[in-house]
N, C-alpha and C positions, 0 to 999 in steps of 0.2 A: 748449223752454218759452219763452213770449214773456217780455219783460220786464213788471215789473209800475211801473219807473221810470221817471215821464211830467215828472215838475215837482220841482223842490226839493225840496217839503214831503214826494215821496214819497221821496229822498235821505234828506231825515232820520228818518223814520217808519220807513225800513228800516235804519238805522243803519248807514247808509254813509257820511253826511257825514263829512269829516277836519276841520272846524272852520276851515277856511283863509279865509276871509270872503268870497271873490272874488264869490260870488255878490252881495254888497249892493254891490260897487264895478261889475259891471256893471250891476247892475238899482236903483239906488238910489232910484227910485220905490217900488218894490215890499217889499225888504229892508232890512233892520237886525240886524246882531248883538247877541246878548247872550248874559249867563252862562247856565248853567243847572250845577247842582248833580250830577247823575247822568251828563251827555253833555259836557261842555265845552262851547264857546260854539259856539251855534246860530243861522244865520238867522231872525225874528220877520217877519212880515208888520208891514208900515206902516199904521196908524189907516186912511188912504183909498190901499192901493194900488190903481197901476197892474198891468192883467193882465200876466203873465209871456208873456215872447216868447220864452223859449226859448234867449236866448243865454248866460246865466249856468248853465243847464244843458249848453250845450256846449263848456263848460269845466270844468265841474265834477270835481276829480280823484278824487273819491268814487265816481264811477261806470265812468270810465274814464282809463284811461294807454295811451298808444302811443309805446314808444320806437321811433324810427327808424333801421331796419335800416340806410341809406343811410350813417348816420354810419361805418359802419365800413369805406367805402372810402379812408377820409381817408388818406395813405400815412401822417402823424402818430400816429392811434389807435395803440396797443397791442393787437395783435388778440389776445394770449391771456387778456386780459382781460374782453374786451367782452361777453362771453356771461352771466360770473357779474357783472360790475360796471358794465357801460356803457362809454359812452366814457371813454379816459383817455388822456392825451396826456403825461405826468407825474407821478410823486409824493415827499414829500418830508418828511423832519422836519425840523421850524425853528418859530421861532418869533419874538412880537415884539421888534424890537430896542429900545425904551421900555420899561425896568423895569419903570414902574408899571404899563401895558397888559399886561406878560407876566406879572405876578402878579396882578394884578384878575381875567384873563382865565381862562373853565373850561378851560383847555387850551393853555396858549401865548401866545395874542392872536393868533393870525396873521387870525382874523377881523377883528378891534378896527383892527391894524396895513394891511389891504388896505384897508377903508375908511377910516381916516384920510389912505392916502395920495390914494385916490381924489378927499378932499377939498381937501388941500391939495397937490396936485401935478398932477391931471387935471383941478382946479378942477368939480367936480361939484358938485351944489348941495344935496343932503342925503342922508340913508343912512337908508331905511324899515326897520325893524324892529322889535324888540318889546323892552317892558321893566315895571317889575312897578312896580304904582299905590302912588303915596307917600299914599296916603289911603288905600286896601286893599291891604295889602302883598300878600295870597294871589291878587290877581285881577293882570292885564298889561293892558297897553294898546301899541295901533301909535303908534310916538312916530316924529318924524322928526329927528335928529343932523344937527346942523351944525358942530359941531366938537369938536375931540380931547377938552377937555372934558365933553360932552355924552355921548360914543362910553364914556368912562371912566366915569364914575356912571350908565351901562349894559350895565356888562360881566355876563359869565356868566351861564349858563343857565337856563334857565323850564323846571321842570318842571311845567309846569300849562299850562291851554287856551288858546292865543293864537290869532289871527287876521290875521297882518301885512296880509294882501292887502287888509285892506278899508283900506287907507289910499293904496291905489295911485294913486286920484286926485292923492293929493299930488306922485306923480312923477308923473304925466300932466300937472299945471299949475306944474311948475317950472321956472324959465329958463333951464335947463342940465341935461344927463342925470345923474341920480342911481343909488345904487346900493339893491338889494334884499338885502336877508336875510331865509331863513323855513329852514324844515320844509322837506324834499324833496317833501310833497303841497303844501305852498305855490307850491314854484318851479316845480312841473308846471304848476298853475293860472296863473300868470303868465307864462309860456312859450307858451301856449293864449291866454290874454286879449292877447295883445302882437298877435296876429293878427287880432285883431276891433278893435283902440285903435292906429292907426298915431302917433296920438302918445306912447303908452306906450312903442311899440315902440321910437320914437325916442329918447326918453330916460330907457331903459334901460341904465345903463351897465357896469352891472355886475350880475350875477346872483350870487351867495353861498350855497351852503346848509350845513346843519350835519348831521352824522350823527344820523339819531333812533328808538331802538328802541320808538317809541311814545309818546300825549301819555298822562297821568293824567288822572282827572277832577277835577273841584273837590272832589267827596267826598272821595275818596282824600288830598288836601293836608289838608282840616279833620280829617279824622278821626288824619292824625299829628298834627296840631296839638293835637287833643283829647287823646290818648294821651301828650302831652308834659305835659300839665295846664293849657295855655295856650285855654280851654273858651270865650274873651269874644270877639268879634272885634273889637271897641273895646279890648282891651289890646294885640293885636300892632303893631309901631312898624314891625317889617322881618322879611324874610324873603329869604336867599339859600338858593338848593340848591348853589352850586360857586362855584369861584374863590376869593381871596386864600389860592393855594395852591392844588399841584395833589395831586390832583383837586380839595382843598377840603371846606372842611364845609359841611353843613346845617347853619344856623345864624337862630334864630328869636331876635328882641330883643322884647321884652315888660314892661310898666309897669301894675300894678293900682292903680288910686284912685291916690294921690300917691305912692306906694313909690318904689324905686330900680328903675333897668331894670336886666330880670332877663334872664338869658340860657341857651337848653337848645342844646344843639350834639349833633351825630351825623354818621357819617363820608358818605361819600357812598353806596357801597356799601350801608349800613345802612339811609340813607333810602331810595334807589332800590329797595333789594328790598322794602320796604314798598308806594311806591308805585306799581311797575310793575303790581301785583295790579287796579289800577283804571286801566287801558288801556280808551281806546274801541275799540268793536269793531273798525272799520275798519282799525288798525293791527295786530289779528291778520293780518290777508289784503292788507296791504301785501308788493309786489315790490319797494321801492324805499325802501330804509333808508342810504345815503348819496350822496345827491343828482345821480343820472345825470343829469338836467335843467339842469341848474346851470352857469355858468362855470367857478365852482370850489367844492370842498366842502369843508369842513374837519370835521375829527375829534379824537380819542383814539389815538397810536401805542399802543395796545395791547399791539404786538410784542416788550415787552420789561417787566421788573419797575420800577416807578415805588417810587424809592426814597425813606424819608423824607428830608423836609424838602428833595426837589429841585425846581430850577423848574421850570413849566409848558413842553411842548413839542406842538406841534401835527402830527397828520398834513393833511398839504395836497394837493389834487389837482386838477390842472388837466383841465379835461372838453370844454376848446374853445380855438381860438387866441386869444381875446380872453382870457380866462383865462391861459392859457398867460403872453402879453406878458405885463399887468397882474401879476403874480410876478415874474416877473423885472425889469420895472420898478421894482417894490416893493423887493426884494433893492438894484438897483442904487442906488436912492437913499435907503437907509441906512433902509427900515421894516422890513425882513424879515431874519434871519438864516434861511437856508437851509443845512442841512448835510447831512444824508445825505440822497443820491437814490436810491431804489429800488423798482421798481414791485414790487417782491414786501412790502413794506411795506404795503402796503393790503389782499392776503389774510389776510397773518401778521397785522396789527392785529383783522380783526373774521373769527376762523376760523370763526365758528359760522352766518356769514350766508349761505355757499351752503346750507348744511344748511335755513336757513330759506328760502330761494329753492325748496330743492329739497321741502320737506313742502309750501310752499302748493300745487304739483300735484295730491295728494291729496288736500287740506283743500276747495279751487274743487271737485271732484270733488263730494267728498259734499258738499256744501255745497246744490249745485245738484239733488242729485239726494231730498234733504231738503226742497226745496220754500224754501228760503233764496235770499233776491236776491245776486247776488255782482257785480265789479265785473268789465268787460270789457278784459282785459289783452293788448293786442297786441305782438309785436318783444321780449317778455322769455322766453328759453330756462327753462322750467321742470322740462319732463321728465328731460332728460339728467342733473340733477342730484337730479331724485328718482332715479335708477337709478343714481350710481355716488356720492353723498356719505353716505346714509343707510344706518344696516343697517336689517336685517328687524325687528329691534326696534323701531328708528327710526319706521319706515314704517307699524306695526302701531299704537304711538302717538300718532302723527299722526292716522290716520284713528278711533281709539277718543278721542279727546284733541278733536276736532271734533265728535263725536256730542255729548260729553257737551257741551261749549258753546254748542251748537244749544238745550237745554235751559236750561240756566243763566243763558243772558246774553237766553234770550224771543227767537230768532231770527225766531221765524215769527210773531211778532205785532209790529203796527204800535206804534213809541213816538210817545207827545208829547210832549215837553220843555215844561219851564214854566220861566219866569224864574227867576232866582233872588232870594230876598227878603232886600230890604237892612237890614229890625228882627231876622232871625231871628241866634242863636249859633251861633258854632261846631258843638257839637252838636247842634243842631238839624236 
């Protein structure tokens, strides 16, 4: 069946877009990101664009991933790895050696801790990432970090639509190579874009990504918000999902008319099982939930019971020799505590993810044969592990568990995303 994906608009219309912006950083004649309420933030066409040429489409991680086989001659790699997780040259618990970083941070800081050192020790000139709007707490913006300061009143996790890439021009016009943080479809798309932008490529200094079992929609955040009783979006002041504390609470601050700020708290666990329910689709039929693309990715060590009132510790994993140094760099000059090394620590952390590596097999299957556009995924081993991680139950669910979301979620009808509107509430 030919594809029916010729241009962005039809990426998003099939609801394959991951939200990653990259398209408006190559075509920025043509695109613009914004909210939308149902999808997370969506490329808009420009008042007088310019026609699409195609190249923001061919990087687009919505429609395609190609991990490269070649990486695995590296004698470095971990070959028994690389089938269910990509390259991996390393892995590790540790975390940051800065109190405040390792407790602000959703897990450690060792993200918080590689780029601070990035800036003051490789002198790199800022760290593109994402962080959540002091005028709209529930929406993010790509902000660029210039110092440990900045890194720190941007810690911890966005569970809502971001877009880092569309800020990538920022490191394409900065004096010195900077580092990236996104989403594992983020660093695929900038991985891809560094190829078509030799100045990107050049200073890029660091690639970063975070483990992510999917974004929320904006719905999905207002509607805990509303269920919290918090209904105005002019009273919310702040909004954290993780960190000061690991894992951290959900923790909304909120002020009606002149009152006292008022505050509703939930564990993390409690919010995320809420909000996982409002995943874009395209994170259903993702292969790549901790960041094969990446320098290095950081995670959740999972592998073991996270006992109250302990600090944050990060799973870390290096995915390439630049990565690789840049850790141990970091370690040696006093940002990183590194303690346990062991590449079995990255299966034990996240057991459930060959099992998801191994249903999407089945799910692209019927997916495609449903008459649904799916994305074209080269270089990731999926069969092997539909046939030896899944039982028959498993596998029987998978494929009844996808029929039913082919109807539910409108698979075979085109969406249009509309803005999102800045008088409407919460509830609304």
């Amino acid at each position: 069946m030919a594809s029916k994906v010729h241009t962005i608009s039809d990426v998003v219309e099939k609801q394959l877009c991951t939200g990653c912006g990259t398209c408006s950083y190559i075509e920025p004649e043509r695109f613009h990101m914004d909210d939308t309420v149902d999808f997370g933030r969506r490329p808009f066409l420009n008042a007088q664009p310019k026609a699409e040429t195609g190249e923001a489409l061919s990087v687009c991680p919505g429609i395609a991933l190609t991990l490269d086989q070649k990486l695995r001659d590296d004698s470095q790699i971990i070959q028994e790895l690389f089938d269910g997780w990509g390259p991996v040259l390393g892995v590790w618990e540790g975390y940051a050696s800065d109190d405040e970083i390792r407790f602000s941070g959703s897990s450690g800081g060792a993200t918080s801790a590689l780029a601070q050192y990035c800036l003051e020790q490789e002198n790199m000139s800022g760290v593109l990432h994402t962080a959540g709007r002091d005028d709209v707490p529930y929406l993010n913006e790509t902000v660029m970090s210039v110092s440990r300061d900045e890194l720190l009143a941007r810690t911890g996790s966005r569970y809502a639509p971001a877009s880092p890439a569309d800020g990538l021009q920022l490191i394409e016009n900065a004096e010195s190579s900077s580092v990236f943080i996104g989403k594992p479809c983020d660093v695929a798309a900038v991985q891809s874009s560094r190829k078509l932008r030799p100045k990107l490529d050049q200073n890029l200094g660091l690639v970063i990504a975070f483990f992510c079992a999917g974004v929320p929609s904006l719905k999905g955040n207002l509607e805990l918000l509303n269920r919290e009783g918090i209904e105005s979006r002019q009273d919310l002041k702040n909004l954290r999902y993780r960190g000061n504390g690991w894992p951290g609470l959900w923790t909304a601050k909120y002020r009606r008319d002149d009152s006292e700020e008022r505050i509703k708290q939930m564990t993390y666990s409690e919010s995320w099982g809420f909000l996982q329910k409002y995943r874009q689709w395209r994170c259903y039929i993702c292969p790549d939930h901790t960041g094969e693309f990446a320098d290095i990715s950081v995670g959740d060590p999972w592998h073991r019971e996270v006992k109250a009132g302990e600090s944050g510790s990060s799973l870390i994993v290096a995915r390439t020799k630049k990565g690789l140094d840049l850790i141990n760099k970091a370690e040696k000059a006093g940002y990183l505590k590194l303690e346990t090394s062991n590449s079995e620590l990255l299966p034990l952390s996240q057991p459930n993810l060959l099992k998801t590596r191994g249903g999407l097999f089945a799910r692209l299957i019927v997916l495609r044969l449903m008459g649904v556009e799916i994305p074209i995924y080269k270089g990731f081993k999926l069969f092997p592990f539909w046939l030896k991680t899944l039982s028959i139950k498993e596998k029987i669910q998978s494929i009844s568990g996808t029929i039913k979301r082919v109807f539910t979620k409108k698979l075979r009808h085109s969406v249009h995303p509309k803005k999102l509107s800045p008088e409407s509430k919460i509830n609304d």
